[in-house]
N, C-alpha and C positions, 0 to 999 in steps of 0.2 A: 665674224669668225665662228661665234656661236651656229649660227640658223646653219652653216656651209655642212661644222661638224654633226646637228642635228639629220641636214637633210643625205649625208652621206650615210649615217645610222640606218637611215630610212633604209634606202636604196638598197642598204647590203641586209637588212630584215627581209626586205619584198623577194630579194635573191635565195636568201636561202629557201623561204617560204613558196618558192616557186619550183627549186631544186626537189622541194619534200614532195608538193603533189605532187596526188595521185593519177595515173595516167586515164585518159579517156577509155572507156570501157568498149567503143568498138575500136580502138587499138587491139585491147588485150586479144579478144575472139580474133582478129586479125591474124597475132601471134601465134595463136594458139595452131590457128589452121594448118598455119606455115608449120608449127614445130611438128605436127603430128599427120602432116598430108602426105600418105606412102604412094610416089610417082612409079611404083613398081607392082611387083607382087608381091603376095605373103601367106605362107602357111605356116598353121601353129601345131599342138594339141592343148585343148581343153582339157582343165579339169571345173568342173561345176558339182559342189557342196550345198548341196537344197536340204533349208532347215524347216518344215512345217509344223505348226502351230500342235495341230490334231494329228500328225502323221508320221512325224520323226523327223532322221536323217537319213537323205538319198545323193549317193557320189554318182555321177556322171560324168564319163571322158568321150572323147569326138576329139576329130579333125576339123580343122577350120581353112579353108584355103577363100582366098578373096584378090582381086584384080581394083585399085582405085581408077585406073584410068575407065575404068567400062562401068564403074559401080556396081560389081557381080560376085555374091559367095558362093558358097557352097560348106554348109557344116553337115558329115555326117556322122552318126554314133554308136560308137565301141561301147561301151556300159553302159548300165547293166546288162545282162543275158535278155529280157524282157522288152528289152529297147534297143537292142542292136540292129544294128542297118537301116535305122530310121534315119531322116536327114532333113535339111532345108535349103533350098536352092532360089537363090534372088538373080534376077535376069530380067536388064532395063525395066521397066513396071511391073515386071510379075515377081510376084512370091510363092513356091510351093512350098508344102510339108509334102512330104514324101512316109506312106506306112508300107513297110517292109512284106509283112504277111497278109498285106489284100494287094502288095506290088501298084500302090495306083497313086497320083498326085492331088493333094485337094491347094485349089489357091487361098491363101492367106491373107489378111491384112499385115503392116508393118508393126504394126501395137500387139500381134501373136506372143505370148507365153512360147518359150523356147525352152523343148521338153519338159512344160510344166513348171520350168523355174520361174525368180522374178526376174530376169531378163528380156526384154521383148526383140522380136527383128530391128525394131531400128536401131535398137544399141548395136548394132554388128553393124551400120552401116558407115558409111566417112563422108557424108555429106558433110562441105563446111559449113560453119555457125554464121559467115557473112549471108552464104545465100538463105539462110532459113528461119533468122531471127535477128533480131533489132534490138541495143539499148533499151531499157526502162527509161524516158524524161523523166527531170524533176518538175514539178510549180512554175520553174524557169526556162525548162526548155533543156538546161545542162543534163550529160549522161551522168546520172548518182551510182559514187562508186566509195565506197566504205571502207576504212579502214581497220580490221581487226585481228585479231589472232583467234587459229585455230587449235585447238591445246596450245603449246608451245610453237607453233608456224605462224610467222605474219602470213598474214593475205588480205588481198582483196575481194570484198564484196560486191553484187551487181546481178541487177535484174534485165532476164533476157524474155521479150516476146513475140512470140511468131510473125512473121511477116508473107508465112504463105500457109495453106490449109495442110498441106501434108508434109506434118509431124506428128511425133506420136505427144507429144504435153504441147500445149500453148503456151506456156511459160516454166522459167526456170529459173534458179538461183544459184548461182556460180560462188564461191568459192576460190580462191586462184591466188597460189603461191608467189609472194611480191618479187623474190628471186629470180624465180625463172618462166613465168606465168603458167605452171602448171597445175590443170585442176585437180583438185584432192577432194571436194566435196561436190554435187549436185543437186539439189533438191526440184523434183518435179510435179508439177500442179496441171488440174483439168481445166476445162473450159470456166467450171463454175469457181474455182478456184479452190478446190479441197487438196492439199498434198497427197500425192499418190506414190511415189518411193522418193527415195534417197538414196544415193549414187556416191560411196567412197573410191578413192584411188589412191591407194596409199602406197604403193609399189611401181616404177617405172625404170625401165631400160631404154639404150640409145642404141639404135642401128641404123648403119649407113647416115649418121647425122639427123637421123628422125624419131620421135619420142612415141614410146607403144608403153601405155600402161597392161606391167604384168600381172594385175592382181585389179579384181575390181569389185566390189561387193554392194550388192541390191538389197535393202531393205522395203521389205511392201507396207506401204505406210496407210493402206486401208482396210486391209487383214494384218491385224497386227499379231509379232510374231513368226511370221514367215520374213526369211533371208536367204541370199543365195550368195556364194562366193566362187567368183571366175578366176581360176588360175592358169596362166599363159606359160608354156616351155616348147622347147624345142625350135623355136622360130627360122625361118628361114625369107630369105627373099628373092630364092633362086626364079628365075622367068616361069612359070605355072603353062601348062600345055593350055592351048584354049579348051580344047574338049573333054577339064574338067568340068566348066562349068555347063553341063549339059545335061537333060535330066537321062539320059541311057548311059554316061558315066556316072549318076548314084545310082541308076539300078544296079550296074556291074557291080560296084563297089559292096552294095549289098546283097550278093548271092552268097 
């Protein structure tokens, strides 16, 4: 009777212990895609709060309009006086920057400073995390996924690495609220492995059942000191004409 009572202890130990872990880590990126993959359109306006080191504070507003199904933006920018009508236009492979007063397109990389802030182009893009990066293994082979609190937020921790050349970091470290799998932190590193920013989201809305963080803030983690803070309003996810995304609708836009 003893061993019966012992091994049913067991059993209901191994249950709860199995109830508690932690979910495999390309689950979560899985979830993630799903919760924040817009099958529509979307237009916002930015506001971008650039803090430099040696330079000050610089507020930037811009429009943001973007298409997921085609992977195509288009941001162009209202503030300051100095940089009005400047913009960026992504279109299948190509990326321009667009300058207003020589009217002309130079092509970019995805890793471009976006008007000088800490934001790069890829962060405006919505490629998913399944197709662009892979779990960290452990020793063992398992995806190592961490249990901790962020101030006062459980979350999950977990290392992500590239699994194809074009990204802007080859690795990153997630963050990921155990509630709902939303990330709140990012930290991103170079090839050689030096952390290059930190990526907070500490603000998020739901629309149409899909999760847009409204508020997102860049710290440069190699010029230290500079930080940038992305505030999102006005959202909309009415159908977007296609020829916004075209570079003769930002010139229009900027006369």
């Amino acid at each position: 009777m003893r061993s019966i009572t012992i091994i049913i202890i067991a059993v209901l130990v191994l249950a709860c212990a199995s109830a508690h872990a932690a979910p495999k880590a390309s689950d979560i990126i899985k979830k993630i895609d799903f919760m924040m993959e817009q099958i529509g359109d979307l237009s916002v306006k930015a506001s971008l709060v650039q803090n430099r080191a040696r330079q000050g504070v610089k507020t930037y507003e811009s429009l943001y309009f973007r298409r997921d199904k085609t992977d195509e933006f288009l941001i162009v920018i209202l503030a300051p006086d100095t940089e009005k009508g400047n913009g960026y236009l992504r279109v299948g492979e190509n990326f321009w920057m667009y300058r207003q007063n020589t009217r002309t397109f130079q092509h970019i990389s995805r890793d471009e400073s976006i008007m000088g802030t800490d934001a790069k182009g890829g962060d405006f893009e919505k490629k998913k995390l399944v197709d662009l990066y892979r779990p960290l293994p452990g020793a063992g082979g398992a995806e190592l996924v961490a249990e901790e609190m962020l101030g006062k937020k459980p979350v999950y921790k977990f290392t992500l690495i590239a699994k194809v050349n074009d990204v802007t970091y080859p690795k990153q470290v997630y963050w990921v609220q155990r509630d709902n799998f939303l990330p709140l932190k990012i930290e991103s590193y170079s090839l050689s492995g030096t952390l290059m920013q930190t990526a907070y989201y500490p603000k998020w809305t739901v629309i149409d059942g899909k999760y847009i963080p409204i508020q997102h803030i860049y710290i440069d983690e190699f010029e230290k000191g500079n930080k940038t803070i992305v505030e999102l309003s006005g959202i909309s996810t009415e159908r977007l004409d296609p020829k916004i995304f075209t570079k003769a609708y930002l010139e229009n836009l900027s006369k």
